[in-house]
C-alpha positions in Angstrom: 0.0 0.0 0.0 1.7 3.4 -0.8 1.9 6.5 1.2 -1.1 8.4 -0.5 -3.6 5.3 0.1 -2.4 5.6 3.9 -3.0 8.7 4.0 -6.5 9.1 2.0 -7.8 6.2 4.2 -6.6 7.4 7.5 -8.3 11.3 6.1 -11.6 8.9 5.2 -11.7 7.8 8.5 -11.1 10.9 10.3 -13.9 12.1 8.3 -16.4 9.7 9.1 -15.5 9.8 13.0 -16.0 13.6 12.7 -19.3 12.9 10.8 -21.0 10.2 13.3 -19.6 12.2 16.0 -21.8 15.3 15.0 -24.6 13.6 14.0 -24.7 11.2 17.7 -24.0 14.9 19.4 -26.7 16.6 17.5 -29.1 13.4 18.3 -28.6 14.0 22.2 -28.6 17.6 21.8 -32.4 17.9 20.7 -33.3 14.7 22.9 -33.7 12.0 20.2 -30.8 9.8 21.0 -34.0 8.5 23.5 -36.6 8.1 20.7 -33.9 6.4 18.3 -33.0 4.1 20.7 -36.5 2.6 22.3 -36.1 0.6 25.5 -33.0 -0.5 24.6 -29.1 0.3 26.6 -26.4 0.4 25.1 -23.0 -1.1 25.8 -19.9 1.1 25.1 -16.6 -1.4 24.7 -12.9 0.2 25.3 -9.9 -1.3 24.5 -7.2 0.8 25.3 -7.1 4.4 27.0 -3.1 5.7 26.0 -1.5 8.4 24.5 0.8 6.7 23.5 -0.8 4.8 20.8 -2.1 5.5 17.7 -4.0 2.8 16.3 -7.8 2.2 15.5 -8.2 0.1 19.0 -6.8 2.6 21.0 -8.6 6.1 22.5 -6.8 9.2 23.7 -6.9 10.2 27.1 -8.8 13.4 26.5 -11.2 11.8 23.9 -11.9 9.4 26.8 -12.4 11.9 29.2 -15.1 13.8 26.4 -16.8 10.6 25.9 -17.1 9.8 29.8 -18.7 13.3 30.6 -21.4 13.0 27.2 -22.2 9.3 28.9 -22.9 11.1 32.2 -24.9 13.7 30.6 -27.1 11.9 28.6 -27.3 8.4 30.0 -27.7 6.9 33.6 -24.4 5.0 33.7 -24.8 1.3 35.2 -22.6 -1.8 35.8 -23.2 -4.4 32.9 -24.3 -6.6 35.8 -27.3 -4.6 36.3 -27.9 -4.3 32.5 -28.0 -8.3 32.6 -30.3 -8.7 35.4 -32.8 -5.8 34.1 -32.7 -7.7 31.0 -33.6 -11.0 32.9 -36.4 -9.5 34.8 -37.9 -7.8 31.8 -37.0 -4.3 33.5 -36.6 -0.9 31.1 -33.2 -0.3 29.9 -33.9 3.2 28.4 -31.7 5.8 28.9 -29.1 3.1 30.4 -25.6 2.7 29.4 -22.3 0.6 30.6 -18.8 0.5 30.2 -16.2 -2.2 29.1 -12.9 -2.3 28.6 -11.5 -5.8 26.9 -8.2 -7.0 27.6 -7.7 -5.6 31.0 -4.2 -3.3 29.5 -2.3 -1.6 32.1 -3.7 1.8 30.8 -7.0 1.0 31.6 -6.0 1.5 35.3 -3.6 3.7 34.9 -5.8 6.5 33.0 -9.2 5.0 32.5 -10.1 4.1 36.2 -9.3 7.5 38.0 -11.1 9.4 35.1 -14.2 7.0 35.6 -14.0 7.4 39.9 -13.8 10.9 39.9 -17.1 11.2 37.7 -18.3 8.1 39.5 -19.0 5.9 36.5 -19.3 1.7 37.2 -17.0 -0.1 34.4 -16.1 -3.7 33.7 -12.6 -4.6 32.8 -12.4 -8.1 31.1 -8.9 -9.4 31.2 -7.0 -10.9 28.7 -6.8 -14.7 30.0 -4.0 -15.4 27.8 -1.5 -13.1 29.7 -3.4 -13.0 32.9 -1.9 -14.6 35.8 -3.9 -17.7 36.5 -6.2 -16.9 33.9 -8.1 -19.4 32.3 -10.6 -18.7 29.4 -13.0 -21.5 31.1 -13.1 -19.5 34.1 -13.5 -15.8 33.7 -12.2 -13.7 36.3 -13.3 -9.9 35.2 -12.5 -6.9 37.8 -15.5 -4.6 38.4 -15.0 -1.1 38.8 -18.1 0.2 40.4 -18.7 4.0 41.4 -16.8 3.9 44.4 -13.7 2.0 42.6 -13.1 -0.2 45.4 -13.0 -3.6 43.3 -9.9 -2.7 41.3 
């Protein structure tokens, strides 16, 4: 691949971030985000939180921080747990949304978890069982980060 498809696909993406990212804003602005989305929640997934990193996995620091304080404003922020057992008992989900990260990276502590204590958001981090210590895919072992932060 040469230099000028790199770059025209990296400016097509950028493009289209910019694009859903307006349109989602403009959505919550007016109050439709509700009406588009029913009784349904929505799970937000995170893989890396770095600076360091510039890949399509990977989120900024301050792009995380953005999208943490638009979650707070226009959704009630709950552990997946709760998502799970609301869907179980055939309880409304509207307006609900909960965090998780996949691979449990180092980063996800180190920047993610204060960011989400100090606003007082619940997350799940799902480990990578691979590289985990002890970890066996058979027997999942994810770390909770509720409001308070005390599980991680």
């Amino acid at each position: 691949m040469s230099h000028s498809e790199n770059t025209s696909d990296r400016a097509r993406r950028l493009i289209g971030r910019r694009v859903k990212s307006i349109a989602g804003r403009s959505l919550t602005a007016l109050g439709l985000h509700h009406r588009l989305l029913g009784d349904r929640g929505v799970v937000v997934a995170f893989h890396r939180v770095n600076d360091a990193y510039q890949d399509g996995l990977t989120c900024s620091v301050k792009d995380f921080a953005s999208f943490c304080a638009f979650f707070r404003q226009y959704f009630t922020v709950i552990p997946l747990a709760e998502m799970v057992k609301r869907l179980e008992c055939s309880q409304p989900l509207s307006g609900t949304l909960a965090v998780t990260f996949d691979d449990g990276y180092r980063d996800n502590y180190e920047f993610a978890a204060p960011l989400l204590r100090s606003l007082g958001l619940p997350a799940l981090v799902v480990p990578d069982h691979a590289v985990a210590p002890g970890g066996r895919p058979d027997q999942p072992a994810p770390l909770v980060l509720e409001g308070d932060g005390d599980a991680v």
